[in-house]
C-alpha positions in Angstrom: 155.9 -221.3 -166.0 158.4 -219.3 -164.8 158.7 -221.2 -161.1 159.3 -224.2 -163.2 162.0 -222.8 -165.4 163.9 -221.5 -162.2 163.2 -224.9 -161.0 165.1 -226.8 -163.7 167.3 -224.1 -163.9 168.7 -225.2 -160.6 168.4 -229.0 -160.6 171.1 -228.4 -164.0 173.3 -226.1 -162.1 173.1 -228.9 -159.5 174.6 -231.3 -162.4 176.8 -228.9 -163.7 178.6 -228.5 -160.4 179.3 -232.4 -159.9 180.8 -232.0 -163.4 183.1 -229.0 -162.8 184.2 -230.9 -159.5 185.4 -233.7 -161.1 186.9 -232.0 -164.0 189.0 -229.9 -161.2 192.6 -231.0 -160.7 192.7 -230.2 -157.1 189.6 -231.5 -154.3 186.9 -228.3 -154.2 184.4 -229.0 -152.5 180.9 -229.4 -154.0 179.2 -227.1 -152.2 181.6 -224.0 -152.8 181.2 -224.7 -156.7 177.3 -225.3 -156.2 177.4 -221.6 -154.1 179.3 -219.8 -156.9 177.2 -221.5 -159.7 174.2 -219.8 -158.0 176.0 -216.7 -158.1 176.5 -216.5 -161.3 172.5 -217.4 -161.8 172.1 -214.1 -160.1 174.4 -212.1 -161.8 172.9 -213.6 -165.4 169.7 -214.1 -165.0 166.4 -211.8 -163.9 165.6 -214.2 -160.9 164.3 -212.8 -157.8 163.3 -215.9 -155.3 160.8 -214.9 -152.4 161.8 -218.2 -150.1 159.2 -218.7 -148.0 160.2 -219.9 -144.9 157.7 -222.9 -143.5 157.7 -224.2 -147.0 161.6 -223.9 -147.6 161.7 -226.0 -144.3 159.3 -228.4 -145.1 160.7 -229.4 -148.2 164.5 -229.8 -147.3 164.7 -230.5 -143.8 162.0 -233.4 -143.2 163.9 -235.7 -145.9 167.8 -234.8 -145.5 167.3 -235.2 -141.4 164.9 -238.6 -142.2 167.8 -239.9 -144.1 170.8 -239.0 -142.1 168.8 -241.0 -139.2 167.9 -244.1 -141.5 172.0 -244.8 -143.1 173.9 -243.7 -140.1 176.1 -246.8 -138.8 174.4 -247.7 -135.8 177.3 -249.7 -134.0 179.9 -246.7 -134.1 177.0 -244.7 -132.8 176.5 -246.4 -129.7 180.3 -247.3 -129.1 181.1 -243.8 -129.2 178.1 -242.9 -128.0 179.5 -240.3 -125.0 181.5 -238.5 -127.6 179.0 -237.9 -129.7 176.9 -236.5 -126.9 179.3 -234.4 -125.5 179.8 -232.9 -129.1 175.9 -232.7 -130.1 174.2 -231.3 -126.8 176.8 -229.7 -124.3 178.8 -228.2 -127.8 175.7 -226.8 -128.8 174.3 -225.5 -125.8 177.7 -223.7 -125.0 177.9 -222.6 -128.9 174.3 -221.0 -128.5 175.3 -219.1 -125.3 178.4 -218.2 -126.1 178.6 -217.1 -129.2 175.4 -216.0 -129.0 176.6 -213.5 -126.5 179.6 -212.7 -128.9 177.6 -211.9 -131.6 175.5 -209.4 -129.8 178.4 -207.9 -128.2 180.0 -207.4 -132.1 176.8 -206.1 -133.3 174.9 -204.3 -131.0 172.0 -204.0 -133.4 171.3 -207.6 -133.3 168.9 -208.2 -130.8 170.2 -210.8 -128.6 167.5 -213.7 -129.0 168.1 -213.0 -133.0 171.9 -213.5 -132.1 171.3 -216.7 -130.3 169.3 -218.1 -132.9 172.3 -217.5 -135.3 174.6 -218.4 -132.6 172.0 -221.9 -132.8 171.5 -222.5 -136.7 175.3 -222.1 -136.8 176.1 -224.7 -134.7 174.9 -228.1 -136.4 178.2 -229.8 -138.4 177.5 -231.7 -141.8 179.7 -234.5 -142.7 178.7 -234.7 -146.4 180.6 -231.6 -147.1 183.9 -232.9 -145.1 183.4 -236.0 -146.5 183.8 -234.1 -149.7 187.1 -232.5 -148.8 188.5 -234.6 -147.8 187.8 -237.4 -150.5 191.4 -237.5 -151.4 192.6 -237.9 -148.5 190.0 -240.3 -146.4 188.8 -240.0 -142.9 189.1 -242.8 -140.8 186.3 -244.7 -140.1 185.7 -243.9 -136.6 186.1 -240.5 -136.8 183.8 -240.0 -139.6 181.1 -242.4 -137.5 181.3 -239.5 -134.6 181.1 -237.1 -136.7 178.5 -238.6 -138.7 176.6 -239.0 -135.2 177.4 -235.7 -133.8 176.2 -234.1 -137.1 172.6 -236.4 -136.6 172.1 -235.2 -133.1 173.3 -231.7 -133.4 171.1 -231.1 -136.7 168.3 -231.6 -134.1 169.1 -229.8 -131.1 170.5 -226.9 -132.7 167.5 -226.4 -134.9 165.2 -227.0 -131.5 167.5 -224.6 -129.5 167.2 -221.9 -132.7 163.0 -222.5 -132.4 163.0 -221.5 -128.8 165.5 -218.0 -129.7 163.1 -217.3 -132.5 159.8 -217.7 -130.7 161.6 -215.5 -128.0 162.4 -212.6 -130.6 159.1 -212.6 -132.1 157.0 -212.4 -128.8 159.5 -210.4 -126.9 159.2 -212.7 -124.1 161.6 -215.8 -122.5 160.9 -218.0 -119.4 163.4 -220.4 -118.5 161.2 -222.8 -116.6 158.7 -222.7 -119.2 160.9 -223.5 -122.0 162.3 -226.3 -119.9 159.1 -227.6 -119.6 158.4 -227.3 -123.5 161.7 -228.7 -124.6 160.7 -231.3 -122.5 157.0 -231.9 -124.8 158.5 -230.6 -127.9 161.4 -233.4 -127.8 159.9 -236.0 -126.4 156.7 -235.7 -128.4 158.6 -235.7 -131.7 160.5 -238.6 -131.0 157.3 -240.3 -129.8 155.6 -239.4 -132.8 158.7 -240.5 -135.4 158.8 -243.7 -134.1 155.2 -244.4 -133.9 155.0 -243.2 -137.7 157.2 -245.4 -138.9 156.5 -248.3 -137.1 152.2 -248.1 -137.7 153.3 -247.2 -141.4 155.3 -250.3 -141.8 152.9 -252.4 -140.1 150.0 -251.3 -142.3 152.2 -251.4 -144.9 153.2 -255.1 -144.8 149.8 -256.1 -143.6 149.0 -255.0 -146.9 151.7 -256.4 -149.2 150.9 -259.6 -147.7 147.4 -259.8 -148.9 147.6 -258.1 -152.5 151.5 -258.2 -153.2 154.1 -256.1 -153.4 154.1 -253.0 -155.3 157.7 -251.4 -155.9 156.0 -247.8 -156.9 154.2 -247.7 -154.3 156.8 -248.7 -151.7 159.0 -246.2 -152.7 156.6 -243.5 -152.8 155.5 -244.8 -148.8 159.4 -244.2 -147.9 159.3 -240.4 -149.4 156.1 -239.5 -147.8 157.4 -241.2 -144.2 159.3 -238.0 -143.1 156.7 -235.5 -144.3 153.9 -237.6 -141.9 156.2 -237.5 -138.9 157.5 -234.0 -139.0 153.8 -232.2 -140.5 152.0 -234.8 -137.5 154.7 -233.3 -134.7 154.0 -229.7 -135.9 150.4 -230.0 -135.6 151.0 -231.4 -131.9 153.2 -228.3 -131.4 156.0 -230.7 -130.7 159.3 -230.8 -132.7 159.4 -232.0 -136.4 162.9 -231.9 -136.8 163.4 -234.7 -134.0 160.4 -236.6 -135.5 161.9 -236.8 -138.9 165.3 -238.1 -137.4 163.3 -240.7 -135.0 161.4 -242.1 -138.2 164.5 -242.2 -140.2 166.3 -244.1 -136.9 162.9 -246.3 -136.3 163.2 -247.1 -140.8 167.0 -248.6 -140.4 165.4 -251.2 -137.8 162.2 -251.9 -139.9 164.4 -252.4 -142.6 166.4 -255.2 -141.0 163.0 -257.5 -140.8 164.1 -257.8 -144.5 160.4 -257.5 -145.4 160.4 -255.7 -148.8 161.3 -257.2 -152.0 165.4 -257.3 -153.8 164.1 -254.7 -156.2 162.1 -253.1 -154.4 165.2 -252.2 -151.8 167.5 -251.5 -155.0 165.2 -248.8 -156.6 164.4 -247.2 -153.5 168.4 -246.5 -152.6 168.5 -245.4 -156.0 165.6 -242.9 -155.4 166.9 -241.8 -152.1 170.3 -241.0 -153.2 169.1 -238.8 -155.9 167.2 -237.1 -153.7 170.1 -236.8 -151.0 171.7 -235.2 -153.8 169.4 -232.8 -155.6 168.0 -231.5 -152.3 171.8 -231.0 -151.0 172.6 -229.1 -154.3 169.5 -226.8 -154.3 170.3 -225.5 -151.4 174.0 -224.4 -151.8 172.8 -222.6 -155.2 170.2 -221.0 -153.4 172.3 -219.7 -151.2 174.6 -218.7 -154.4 171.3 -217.2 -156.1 170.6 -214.8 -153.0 174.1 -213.7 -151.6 173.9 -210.7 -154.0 170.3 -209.4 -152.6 171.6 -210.6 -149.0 174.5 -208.9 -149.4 173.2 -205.1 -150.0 170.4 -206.1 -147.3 173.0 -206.8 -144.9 175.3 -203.8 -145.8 172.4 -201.1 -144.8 172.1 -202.9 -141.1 176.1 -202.3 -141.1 175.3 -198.5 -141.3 172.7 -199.0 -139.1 176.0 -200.0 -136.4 177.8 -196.9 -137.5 180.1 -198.9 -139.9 180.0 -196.9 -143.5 181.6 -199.7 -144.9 179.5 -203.2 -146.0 183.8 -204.7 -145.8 182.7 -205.0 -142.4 180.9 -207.7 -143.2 183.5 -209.7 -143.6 185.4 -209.0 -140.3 182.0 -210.0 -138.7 182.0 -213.6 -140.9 186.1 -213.9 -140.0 185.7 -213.1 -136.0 182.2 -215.7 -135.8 184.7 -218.1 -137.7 187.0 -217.8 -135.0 185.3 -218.0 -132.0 183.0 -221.1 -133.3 186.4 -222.9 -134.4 188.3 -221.7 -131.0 184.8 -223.1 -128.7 184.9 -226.0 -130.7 189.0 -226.9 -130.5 188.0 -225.4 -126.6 185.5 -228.6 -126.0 187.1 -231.1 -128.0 190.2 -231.1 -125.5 188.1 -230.8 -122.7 185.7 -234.0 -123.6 189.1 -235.7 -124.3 190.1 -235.2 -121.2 187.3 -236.2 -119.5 186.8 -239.9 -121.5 190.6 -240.2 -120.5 189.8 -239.9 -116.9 186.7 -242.3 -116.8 188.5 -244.8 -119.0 191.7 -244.7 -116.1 188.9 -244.7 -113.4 187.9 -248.2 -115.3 191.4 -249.6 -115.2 191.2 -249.2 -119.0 194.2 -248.3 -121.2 193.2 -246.0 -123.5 194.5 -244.9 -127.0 196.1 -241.3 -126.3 195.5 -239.0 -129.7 197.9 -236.2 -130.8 197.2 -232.9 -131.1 196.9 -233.5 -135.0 193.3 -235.3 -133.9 191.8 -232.8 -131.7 192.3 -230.4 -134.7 191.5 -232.5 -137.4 187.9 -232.9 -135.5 187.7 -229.2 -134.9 188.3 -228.2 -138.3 185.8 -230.7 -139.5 182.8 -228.6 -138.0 181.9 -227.6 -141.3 178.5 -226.0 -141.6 177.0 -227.0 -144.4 172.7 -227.4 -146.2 171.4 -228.1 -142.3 172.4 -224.6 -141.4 171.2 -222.8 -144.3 168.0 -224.2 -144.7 167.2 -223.3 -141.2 168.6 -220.0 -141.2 166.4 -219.9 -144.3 163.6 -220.1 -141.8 163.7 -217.3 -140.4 160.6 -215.2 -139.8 159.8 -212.6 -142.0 157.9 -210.4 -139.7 157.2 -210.4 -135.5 154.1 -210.9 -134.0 153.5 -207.2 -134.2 153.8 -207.5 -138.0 157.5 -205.3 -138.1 159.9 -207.0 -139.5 161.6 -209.5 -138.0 165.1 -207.3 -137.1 168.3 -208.2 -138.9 167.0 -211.0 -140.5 169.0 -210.2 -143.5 172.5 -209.9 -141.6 171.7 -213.5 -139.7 171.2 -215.1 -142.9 174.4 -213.6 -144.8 176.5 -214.1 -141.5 175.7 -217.9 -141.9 176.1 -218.1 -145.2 179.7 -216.4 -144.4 180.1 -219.2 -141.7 179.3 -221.9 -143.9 181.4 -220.8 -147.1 184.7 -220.2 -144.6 184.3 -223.4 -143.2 184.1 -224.9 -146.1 187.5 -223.3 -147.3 189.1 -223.6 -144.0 188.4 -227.3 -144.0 189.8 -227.9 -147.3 193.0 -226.1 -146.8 193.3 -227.8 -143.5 192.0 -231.4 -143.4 194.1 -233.3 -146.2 197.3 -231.5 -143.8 195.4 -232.8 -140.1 194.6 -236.3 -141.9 197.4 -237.9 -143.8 198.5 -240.0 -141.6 196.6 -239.6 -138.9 197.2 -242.7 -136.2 194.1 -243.9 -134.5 193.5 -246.7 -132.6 192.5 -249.8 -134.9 189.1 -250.6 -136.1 187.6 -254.0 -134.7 187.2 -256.3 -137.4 184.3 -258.2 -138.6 186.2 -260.5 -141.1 185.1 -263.6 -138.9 182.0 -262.4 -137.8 181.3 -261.9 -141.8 182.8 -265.3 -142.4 180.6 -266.7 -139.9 177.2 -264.8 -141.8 178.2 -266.1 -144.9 178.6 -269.9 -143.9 175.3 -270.2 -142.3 173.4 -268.1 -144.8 175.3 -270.7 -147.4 173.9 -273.4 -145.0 170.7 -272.3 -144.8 170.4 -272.1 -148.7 171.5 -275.3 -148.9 169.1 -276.8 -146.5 166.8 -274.7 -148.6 167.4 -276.2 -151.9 167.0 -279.7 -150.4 163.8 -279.3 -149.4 162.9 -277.5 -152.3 164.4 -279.8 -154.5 162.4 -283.1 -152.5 159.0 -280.8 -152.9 159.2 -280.0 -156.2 160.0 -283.5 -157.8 157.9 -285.9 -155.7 155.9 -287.5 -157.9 157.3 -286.5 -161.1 159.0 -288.7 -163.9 162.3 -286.3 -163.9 163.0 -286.4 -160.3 166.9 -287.1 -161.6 166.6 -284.2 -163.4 165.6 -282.2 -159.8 168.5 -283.7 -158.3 171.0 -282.7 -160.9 169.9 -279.6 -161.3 169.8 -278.9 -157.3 173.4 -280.8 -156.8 174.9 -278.3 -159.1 174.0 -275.6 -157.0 174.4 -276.9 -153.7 178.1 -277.6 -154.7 178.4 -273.8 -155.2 177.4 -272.9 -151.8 179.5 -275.8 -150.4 182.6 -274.1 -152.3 181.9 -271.0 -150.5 181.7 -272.6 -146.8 185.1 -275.0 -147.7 186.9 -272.0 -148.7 185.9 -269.9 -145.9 187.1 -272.7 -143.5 190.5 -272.4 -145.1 194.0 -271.1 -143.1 197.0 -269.5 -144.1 198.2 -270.2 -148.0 195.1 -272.3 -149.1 192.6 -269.6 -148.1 194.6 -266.8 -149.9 194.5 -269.0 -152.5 191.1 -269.1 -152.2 190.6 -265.4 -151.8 193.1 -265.2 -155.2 190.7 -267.7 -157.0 187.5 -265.9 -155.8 189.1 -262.6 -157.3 190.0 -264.1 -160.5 187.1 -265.5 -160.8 185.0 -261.8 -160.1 187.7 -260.2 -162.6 186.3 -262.8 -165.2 182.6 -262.7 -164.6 182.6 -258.8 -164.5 184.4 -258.9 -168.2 181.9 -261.0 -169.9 179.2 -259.0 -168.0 180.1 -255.8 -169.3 180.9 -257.5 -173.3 177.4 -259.4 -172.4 175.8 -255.5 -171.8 177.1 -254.1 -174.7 175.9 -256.5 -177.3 172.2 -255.8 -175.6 173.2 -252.1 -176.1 173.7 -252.8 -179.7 170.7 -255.1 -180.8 169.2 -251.9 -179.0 170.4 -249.4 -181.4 170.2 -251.4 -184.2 166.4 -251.8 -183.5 167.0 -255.7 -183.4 165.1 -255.9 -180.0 162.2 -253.7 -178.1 163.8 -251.1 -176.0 161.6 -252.6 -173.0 163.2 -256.0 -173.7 166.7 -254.0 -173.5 165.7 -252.4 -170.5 164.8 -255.8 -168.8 168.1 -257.1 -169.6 170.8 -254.2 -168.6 168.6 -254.3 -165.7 169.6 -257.9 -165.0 173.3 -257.5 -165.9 173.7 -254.5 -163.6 172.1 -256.1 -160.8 174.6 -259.0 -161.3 177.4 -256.6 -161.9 176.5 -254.4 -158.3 177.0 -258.3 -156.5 180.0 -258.8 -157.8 181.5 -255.6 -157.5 182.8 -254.5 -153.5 181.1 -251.8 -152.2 
């Protein structure tokens, strides 16, 4: 009983903070207020959380990663597709040796496998949290899509880089060639494995809803148990889950696009997934609120342990991890510029030439963020000889330190970097969306015909058929004329087309409140109400843009 009233506990703390960020006057971030809420949880409340590690990371990891793969925009992936390499391998690789080798030379109690899986954990990015910053001031497309790539890739290699740390720091033992050779299995095999999950599960999937129909339940539920199949089926292989779950989530975006599952079925699902997006994003940060207190004393008697009396250290630790992680990342970013300069003039290309403003703008936006404290979360509690696993403690407040400065540095920082900020201009896909809509328009058309000519052959009110079906083949034929439209007559088009939105979405909404109050009033079944708002919102989500 108590587990679930800790449990519920959290998920409202969760709710409380998306509250308190909008009530704010000036952007917080979500996580920050979700941190603090935990805190004050801890300072309340008699709760003393034992997180187990494998089941922390099973929970949190397998869905967040499988969804980061599954919504990422797949064209700005593969356009900027060297940039987001150079950000999500060679960054981490040099961020695991590097500052790896910092940390151990700050704290010489660390071992140095313990202080290159910190030095690992630390180094994935999360672009929900700058996202979140920076929501009054928005980040251009393009950069968000590398960062939103980086963040995919590096959430995978960092956590497979922080395995291979761990595994040395509980056995006491490293080969280079033989971990070369393992990455080489552990990635491989995961991706293997992620891909061939989804693809089997979609396959068996449809094979069925073909034969006995579609149920939307059980779709949904067949989407949440994807990323738990991949990344539990990896581990068992003793390959890596982490890149399993983001391969199935990749391999689900191009399932999806066969267009296979029913309108609702799609709609509830997103629905589902965002909540769980959220909640599991929230739990985290007031975990991480809920422990800092315990963490904290942990990690003050390791500081004495260095011959530091006072746990203020700490924070000159958090501050001088801060700045070598942002000073390797500013480091790398001008470096990889410099580089996709010099291959774009070895191509004859002209490229667009950013200002310093840029390069910091994507340095500061390496926020760490849930990735990083779930896995430092993960951390064993003991060594294969059964003693503890050595400054386990420290590691995990040092990155909670790394994500909460971040966090702060980014928010004081960004709005400055991004207002304003040139960048070259985004292609656009007005005519290619132009072009989509037509034919889809001439495809329902050709659609209706034939539907029309089936369904009234024979019949007495064929005219009836044809009426009916004129009506609203003239609608799509609207749609196409206007589309074909230049200069003043189409944004007179576009002018009529907006009126007409503004219209339909006023009588929608006065059409939803009169269900609402045959509803209260007990005039109508609350299922029949249900039904209907149902209907109206569905109606209301196609009119309104995203």
């Amino acid at each position: 009983m108590e587990t679930i009233a800790i449990i519920l506990t959290m998920l409202l703390a969760v709710v409380v903070s998306g509250m308190l960020v909008r009530l704010s006057p000036a952007p917080v971030p979500l996580p920050l207020v979700q941190i603090a809420l935990g805190a004050v949880i801890a300072s309340f409340a008699d709760v003393a959380l034992e997180l187990k590690p494998d089941i922390f990371f099973l929970l949190f990891l397998p869905p967040l990663l499988f969804l980061d793969g599954w919504r990422i925009p797949k064209e700005g992936l593969f356009r900027d597709k060297g940039t987001i390499l150079e950000l999500a391998l060679g960054l981490v690789i040099l961020t695991v040796v590097g500052v790896g080798y910092f940390i151990h030379w700050l704290i010489p109690s660390m071992p140095l496998p313990v202080a290159f899986a910190l030095a690992a954990i630390v180094s994935p990015t999360d672009p929900i949290a700058v996202s979140a910053i920076a929501a009054r001031v928005p980040i251009p497309k393009r950069l968000m899509h590398i960062l939103e790539g980086e963040s995919l890739l590096n959430d995978a290699s960092g956590l497979v880089c922080m395995r291979f740390a761990v595994a040395a720091a509980v056995s006491g033992t490293f080969s280079l060639f033989d971990a070369f050779g393992t990455f080489l299995w552990v990635a491989l095999g995961g991706i293997a494995i992620g891909i061939l999950t989804t693809w089997t599960t979609a396959l068996l999937k449809n094979w069925i809803s073909r034969r006995l129909g579609e149920d939307t339940g059980s779709q949904i539920l067949i989407s949440l148990l994807i990323p738990f199949g991949a990344y539990i089926l990896a581990e068992h292989l003793h390959c890596s889950g982490i890149l399993a779950a983001v391969a199935a989530g990749i391999s689900m975006s191009y399932v999806e696009q066969r267009g296979q599952a029913l309108a609702v079925t799609r709609v509830r699902r997103n629905a589902v997934w965002d909540t769980i997006q959220y909640a599991a994003n929230g739990i985290i940060f007031v975990l991480l609120g809920e422990q800092l207190p315990q963490l904290w004393a942990s990690a003050a008697q390791v500081v004495r342990e260095t011959g530091h009396q006072d746990p203020l250290w700490l924070l000159v630790y958090i501050a001088a991890i801060n700045i070598a992680l942002a000073a390797l990342r500013f480091g790398w970013v001008w470096v990889s510029l410099r580089f996709t300069l010099a291959r774009a003039a070895r191509r004859g290309e002209k490229p667009f030439i950013p200002g310093w403003r840029l390069i910091a703008a994507t340095s500061m936006a390496g926020v760490r963020g849930a990735i990083t404290l779930a896995g430092v979360l993960t951390l064993p509690l003991t060594l294969s000889s059964g003693a503890a696993f050595p400054a386990r403690d420290l590691a995990i407040l040092l990155a909670a330190g790394v994500i909460i400065t971040s966090l702060i540095a980014a928010s004081v920082t960004l709005p400055f970097l991004l207002k304003n900020l040139e960048l070259p201009p985004e292609p656009s896909h007005e005519a290619q969306e132009d072009k989509v809509r037509n034919a889809a328009a001439e495809a329902a058309i050709r659609s209706i015909e034939s539907a029309q000519h089936s369904l009234s052959e024979g019949r007495n009110d064929a005219d009836l058929y044809a009426d009916v079906g004129a009506r609203i083949m003239e609608i799509y034929r609207q749609r196409i004329d206007g589309r074909m439209k230049t200069g003043e007559e189409a944004d007179l088009v576009k002018r009529m087309d907006q009126i007409e939105r503004d219209l339909r979405l006023a009588g929608l909404r006065a059409e939803r409140e009169a269900v609402f109050r045959f509803v209260r009033s007990n005039q109508i079944p609350d299922e029949i109400g249900r039904k209907l708002v149902r209907e109206i919102d569905l109606l209301e989500a196609r009119l309104t843009p995203a």
